[in-house]
N, CA, C and O atoms as CSV, one atom per row, in Angstrom:
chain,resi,resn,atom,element,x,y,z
A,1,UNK,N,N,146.077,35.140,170.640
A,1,UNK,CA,C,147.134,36.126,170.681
A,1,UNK,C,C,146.796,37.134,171.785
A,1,UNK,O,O,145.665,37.587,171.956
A,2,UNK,N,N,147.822,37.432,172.485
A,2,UNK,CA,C,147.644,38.432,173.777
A,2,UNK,C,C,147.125,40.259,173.191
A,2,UNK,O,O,147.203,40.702,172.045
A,3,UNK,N,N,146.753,40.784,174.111
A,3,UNK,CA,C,146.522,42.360,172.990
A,3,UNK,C,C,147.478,42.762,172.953
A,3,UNK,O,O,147.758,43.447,171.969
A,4,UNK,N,N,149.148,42.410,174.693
A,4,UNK,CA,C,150.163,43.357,173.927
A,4,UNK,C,C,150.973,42.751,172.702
A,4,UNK,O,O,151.247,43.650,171.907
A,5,UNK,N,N,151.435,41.523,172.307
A,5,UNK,CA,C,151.511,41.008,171.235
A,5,UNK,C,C,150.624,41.357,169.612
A,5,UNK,O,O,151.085,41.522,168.483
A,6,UNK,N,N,149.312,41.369,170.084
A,6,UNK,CA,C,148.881,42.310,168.693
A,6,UNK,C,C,149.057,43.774,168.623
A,6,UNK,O,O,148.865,44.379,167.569
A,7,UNK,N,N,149.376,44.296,169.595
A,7,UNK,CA,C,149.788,45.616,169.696
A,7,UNK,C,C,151.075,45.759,168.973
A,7,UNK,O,O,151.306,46.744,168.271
A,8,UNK,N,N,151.926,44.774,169.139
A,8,UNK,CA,C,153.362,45.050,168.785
A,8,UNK,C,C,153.266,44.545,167.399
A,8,UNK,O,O,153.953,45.105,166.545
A,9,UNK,N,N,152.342,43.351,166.998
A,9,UNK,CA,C,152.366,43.040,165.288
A,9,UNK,C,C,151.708,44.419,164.389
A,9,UNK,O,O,152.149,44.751,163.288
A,10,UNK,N,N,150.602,45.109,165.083
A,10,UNK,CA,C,150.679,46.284,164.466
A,10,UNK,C,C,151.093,46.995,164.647
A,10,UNK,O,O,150.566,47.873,163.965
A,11,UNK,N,N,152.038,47.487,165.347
A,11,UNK,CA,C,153.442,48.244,165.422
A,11,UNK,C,C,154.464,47.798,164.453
A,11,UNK,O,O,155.270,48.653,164.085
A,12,UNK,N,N,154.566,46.589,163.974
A,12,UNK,CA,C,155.520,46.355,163.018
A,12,UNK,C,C,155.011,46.189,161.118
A,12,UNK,O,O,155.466,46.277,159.977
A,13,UNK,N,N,153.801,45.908,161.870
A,13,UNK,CA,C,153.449,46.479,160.176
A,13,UNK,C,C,153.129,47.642,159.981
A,13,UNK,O,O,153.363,47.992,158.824
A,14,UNK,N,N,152.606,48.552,160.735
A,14,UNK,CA,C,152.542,49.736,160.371
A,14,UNK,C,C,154.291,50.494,160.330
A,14,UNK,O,O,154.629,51.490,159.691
A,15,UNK,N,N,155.010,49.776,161.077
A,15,UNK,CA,C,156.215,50.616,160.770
A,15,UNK,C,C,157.258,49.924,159.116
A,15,UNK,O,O,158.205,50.428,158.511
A,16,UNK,N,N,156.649,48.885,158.939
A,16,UNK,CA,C,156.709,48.174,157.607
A,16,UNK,C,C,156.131,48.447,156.160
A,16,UNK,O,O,156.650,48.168,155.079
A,17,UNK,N,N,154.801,49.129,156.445
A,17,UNK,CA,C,153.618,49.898,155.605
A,17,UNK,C,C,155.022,51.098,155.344
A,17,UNK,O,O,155.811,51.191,154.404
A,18,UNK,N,N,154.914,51.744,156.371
A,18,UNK,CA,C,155.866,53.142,156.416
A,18,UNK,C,C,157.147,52.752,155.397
A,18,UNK,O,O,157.062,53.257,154.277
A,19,UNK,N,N,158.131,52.050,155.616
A,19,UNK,CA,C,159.263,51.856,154.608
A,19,UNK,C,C,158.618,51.452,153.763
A,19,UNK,O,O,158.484,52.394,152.982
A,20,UNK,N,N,158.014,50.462,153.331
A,20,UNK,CA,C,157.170,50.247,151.665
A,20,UNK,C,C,157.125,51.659,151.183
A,20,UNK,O,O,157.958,51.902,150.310
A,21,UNK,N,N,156.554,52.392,151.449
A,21,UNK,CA,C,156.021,54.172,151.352
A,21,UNK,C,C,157.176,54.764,150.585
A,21,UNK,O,O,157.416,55.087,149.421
A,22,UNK,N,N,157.766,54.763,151.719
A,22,UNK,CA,C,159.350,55.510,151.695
A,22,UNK,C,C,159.846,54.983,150.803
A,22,UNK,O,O,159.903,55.756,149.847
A,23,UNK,N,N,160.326,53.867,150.561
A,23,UNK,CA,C,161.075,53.252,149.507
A,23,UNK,C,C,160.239,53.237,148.205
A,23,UNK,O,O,160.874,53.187,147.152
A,24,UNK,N,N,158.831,53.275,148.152
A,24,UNK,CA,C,158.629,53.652,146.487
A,24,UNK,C,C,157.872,54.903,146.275
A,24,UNK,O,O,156.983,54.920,145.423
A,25,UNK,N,N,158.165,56.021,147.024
A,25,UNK,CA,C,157.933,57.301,146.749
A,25,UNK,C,C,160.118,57.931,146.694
A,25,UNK,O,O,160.407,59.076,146.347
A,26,UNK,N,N,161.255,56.855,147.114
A,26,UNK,CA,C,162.280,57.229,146.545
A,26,UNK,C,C,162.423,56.599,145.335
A,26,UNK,O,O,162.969,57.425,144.603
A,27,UNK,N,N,162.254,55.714,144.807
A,27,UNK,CA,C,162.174,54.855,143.718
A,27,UNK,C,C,161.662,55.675,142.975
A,27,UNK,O,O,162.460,56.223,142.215
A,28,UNK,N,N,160.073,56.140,142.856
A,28,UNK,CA,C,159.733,57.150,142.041
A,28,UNK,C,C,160.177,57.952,141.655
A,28,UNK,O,O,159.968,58.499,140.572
A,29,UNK,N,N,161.026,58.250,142.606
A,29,UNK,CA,C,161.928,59.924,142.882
A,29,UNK,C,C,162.917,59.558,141.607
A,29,UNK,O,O,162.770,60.057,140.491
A,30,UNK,N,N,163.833,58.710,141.914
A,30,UNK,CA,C,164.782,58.295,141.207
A,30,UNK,C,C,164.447,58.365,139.663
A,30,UNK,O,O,164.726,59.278,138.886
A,31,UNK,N,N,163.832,57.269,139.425
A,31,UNK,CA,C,162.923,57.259,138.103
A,31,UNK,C,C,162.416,58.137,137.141
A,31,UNK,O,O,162.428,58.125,135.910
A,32,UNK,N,N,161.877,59.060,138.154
A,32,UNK,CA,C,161.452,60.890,137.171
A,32,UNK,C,C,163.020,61.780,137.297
A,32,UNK,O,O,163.281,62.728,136.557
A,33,UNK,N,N,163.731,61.391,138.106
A,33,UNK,CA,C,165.172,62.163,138.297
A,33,UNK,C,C,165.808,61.521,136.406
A,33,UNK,O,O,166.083,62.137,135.376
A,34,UNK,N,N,165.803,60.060,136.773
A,34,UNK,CA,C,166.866,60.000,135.237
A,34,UNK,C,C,166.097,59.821,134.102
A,34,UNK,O,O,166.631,59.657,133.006
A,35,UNK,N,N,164.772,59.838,134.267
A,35,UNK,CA,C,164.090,59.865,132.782
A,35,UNK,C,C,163.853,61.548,132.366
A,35,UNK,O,O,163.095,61.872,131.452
A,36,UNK,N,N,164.334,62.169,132.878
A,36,UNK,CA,C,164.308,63.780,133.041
A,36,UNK,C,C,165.772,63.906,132.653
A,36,UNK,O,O,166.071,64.711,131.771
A,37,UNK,N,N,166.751,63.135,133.276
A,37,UNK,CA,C,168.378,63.437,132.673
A,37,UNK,C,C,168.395,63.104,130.881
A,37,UNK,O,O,168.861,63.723,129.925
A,38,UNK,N,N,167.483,61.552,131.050
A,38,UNK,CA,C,167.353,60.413,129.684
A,38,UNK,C,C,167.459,61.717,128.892
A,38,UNK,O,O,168.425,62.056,128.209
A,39,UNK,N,N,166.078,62.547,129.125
A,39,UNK,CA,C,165.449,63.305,127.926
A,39,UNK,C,C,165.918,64.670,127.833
A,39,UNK,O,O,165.425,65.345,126.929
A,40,UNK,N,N,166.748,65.191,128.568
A,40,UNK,CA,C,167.921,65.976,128.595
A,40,UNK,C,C,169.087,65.946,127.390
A,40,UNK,O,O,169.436,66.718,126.497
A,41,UNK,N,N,169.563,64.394,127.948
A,41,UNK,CA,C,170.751,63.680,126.943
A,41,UNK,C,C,170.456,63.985,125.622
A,41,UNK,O,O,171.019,64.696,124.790
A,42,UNK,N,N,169.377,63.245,125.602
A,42,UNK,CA,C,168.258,63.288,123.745
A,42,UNK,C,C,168.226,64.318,123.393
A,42,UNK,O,O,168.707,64.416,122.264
A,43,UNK,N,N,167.725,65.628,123.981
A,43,UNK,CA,C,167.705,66.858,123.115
A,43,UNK,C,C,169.092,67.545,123.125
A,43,UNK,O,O,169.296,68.503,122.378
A,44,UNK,N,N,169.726,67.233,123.676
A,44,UNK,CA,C,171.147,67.822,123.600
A,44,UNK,C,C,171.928,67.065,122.297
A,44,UNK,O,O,172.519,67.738,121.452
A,45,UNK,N,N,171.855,65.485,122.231
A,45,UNK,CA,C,172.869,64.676,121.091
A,45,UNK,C,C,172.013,65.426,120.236
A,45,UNK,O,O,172.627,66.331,119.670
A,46,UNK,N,N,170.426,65.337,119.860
A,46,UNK,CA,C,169.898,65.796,118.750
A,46,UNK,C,C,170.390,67.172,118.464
A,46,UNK,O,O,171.271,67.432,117.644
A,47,UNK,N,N,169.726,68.067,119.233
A,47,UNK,CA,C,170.383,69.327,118.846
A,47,UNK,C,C,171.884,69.324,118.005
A,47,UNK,O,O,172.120,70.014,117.014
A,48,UNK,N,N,172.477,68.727,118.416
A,48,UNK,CA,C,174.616,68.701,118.072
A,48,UNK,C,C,174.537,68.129,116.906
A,48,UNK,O,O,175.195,68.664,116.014
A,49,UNK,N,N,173.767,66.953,116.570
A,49,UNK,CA,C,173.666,66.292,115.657
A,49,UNK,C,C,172.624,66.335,114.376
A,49,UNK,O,O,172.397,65.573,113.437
A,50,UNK,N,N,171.966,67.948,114.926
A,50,UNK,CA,C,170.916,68.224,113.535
A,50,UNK,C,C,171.163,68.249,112.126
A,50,UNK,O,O,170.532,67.820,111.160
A,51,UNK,N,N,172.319,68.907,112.267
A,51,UNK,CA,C,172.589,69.508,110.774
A,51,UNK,C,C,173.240,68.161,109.918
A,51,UNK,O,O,173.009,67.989,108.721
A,52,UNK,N,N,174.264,67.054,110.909
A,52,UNK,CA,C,174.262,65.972,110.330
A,52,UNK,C,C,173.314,65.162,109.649
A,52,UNK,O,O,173.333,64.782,108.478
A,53,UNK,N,N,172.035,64.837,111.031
A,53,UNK,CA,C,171.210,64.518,110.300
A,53,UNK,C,C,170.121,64.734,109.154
A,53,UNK,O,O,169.417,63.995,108.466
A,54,UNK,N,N,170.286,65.833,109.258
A,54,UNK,CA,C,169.370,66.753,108.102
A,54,UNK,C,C,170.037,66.481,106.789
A,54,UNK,O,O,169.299,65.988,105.936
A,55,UNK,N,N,171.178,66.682,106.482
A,55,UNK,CA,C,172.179,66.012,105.660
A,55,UNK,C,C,172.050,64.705,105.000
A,55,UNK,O,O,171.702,64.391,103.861
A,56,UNK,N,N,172.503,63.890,106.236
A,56,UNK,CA,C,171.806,62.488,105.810
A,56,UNK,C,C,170.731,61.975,104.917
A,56,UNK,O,O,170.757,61.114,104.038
A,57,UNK,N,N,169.565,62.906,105.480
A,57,UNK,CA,C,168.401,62.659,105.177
A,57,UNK,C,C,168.069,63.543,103.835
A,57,UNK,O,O,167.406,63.116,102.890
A,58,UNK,N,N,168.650,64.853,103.921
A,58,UNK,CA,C,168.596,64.914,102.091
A,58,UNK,C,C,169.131,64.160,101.233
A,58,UNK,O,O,168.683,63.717,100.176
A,59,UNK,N,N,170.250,64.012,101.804
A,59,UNK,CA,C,171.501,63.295,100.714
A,59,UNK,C,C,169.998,61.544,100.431
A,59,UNK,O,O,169.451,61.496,99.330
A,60,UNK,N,N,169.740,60.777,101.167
A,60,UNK,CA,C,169.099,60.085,100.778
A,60,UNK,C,C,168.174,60.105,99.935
A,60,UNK,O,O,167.924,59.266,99.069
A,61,UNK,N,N,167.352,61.605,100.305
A,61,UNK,CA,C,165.871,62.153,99.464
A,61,UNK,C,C,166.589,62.038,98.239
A,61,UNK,O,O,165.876,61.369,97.492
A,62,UNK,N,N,167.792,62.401,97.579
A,62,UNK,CA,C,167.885,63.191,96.652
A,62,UNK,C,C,168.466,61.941,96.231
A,62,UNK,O,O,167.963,61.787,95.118
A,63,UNK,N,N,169.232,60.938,96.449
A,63,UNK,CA,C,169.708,59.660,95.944
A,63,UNK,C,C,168.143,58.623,95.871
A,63,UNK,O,O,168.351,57.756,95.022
A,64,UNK,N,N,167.127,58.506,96.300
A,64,UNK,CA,C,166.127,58.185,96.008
A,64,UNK,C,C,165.407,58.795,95.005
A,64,UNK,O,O,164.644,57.990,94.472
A,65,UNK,N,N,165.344,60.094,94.459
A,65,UNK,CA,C,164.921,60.776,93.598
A,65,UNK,C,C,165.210,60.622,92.340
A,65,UNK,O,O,164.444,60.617,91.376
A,66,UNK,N,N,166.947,60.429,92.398
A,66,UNK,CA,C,168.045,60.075,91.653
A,66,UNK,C,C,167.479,58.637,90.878
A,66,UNK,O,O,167.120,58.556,89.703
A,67,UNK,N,N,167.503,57.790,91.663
A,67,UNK,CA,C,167.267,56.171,91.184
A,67,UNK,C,C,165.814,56.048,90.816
A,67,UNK,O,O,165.531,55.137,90.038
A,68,UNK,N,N,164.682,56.963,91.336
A,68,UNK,CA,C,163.209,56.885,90.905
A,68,UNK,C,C,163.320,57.806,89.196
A,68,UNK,O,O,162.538,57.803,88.245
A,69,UNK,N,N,164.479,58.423,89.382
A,69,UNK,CA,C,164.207,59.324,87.984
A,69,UNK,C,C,164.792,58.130,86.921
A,69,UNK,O,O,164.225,57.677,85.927
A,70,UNK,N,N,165.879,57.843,87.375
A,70,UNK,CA,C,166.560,57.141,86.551
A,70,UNK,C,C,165.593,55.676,86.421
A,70,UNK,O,O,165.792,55.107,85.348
A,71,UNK,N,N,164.791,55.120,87.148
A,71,UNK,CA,C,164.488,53.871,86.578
A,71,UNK,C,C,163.055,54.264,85.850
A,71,UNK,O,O,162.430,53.593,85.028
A,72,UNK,N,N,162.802,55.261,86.278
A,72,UNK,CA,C,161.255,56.043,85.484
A,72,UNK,C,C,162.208,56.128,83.855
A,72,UNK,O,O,161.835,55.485,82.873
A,73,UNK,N,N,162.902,56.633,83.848
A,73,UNK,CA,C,163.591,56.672,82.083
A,73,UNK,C,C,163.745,55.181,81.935
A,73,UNK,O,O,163.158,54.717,80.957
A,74,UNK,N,N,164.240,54.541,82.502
A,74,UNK,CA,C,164.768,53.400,81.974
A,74,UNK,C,C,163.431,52.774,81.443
A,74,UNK,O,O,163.395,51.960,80.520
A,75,UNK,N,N,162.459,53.186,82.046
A,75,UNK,CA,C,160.963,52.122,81.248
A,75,UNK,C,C,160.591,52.648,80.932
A,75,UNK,O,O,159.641,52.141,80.334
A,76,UNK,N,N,160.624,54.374,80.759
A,76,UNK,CA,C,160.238,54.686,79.921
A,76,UNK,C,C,160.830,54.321,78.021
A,76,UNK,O,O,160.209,54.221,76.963
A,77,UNK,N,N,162.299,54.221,78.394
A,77,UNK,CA,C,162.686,53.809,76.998
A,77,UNK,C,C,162.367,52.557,76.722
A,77,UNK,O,O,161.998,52.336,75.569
A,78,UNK,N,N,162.408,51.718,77.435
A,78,UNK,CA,C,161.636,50.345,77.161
A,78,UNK,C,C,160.664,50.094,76.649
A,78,UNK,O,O,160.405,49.296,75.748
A,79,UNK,N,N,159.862,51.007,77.395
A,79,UNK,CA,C,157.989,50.833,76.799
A,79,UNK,C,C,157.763,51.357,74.926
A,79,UNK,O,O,158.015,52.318,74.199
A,80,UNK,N,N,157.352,50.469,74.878
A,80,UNK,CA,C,157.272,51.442,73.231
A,80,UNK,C,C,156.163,52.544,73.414
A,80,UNK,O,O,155.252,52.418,74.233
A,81,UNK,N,N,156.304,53.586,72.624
A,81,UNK,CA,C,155.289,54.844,73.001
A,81,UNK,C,C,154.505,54.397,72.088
A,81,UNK,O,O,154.769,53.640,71.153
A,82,UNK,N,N,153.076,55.110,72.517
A,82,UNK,CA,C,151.699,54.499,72.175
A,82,UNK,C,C,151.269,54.675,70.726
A,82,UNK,O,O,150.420,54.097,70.046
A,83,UNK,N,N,152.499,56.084,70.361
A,83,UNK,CA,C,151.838,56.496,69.106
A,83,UNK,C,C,152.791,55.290,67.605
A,83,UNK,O,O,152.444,55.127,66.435
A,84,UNK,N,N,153.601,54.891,68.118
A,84,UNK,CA,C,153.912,54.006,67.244
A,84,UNK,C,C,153.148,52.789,67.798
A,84,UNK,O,O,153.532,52.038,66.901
A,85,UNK,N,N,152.763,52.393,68.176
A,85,UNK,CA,C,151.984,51.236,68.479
A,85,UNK,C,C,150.959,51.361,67.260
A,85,UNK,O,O,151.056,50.652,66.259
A,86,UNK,N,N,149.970,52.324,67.437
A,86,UNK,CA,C,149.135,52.305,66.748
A,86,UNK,C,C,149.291,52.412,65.301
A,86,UNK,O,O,148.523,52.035,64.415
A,87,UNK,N,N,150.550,53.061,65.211
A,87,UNK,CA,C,150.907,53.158,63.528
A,87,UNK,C,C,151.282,51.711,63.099
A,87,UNK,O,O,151.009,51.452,61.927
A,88,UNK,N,N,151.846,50.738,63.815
A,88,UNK,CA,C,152.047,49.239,63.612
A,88,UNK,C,C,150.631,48.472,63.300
A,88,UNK,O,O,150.560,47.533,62.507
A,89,UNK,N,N,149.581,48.962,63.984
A,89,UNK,CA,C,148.612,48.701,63.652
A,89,UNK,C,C,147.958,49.094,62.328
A,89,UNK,O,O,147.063,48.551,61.681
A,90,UNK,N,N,148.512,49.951,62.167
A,90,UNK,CA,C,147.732,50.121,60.217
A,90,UNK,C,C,148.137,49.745,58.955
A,90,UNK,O,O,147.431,49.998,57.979
């Protein structure tokens, strides 16, 4: 290869190196631009949507509470209590 010919192949990769650069320091750019909008979006729907969800999420606590109370009675009436047990025994 001649030197001005390698002169000019590293002229074109170094001006090739250079756009690689450029193009993923904008890429980056981009990337922290909408994962910064993403997490914008998120605290904004959340915020609007707190008190719904807070709601939700009692109304469930308290319908889970509901069905743990209620099936806690239900075996409890089932179970025979201990103190007649033992009176069967005498």
């Amino acid at each position: 290869m001649e030197p001005q010919q390698l002169l000019e192949a590293q002229r074109v990769q170094a001006h090739n190196d250079a756009t690689v650069d450029i193009k993923g320091k904008c890429a980056k750019n981009i990337r922290s631009n909408t994962q910064s909008k993403l997490r914008k979006m998120q605290r904004s729907w959340l915020g609007n949507n707190f008190d719904e969800i807070q709601g939700f999420a009692v109304r469930i606590g308290l319908k889970n509470l509901h069905d743990s109370l209620r099936e806690s009675a239900a075996l409890s009436f089932r179970a025979p209590l201990p103190c007649f047990e033992q009176m069967d025994q005498h």
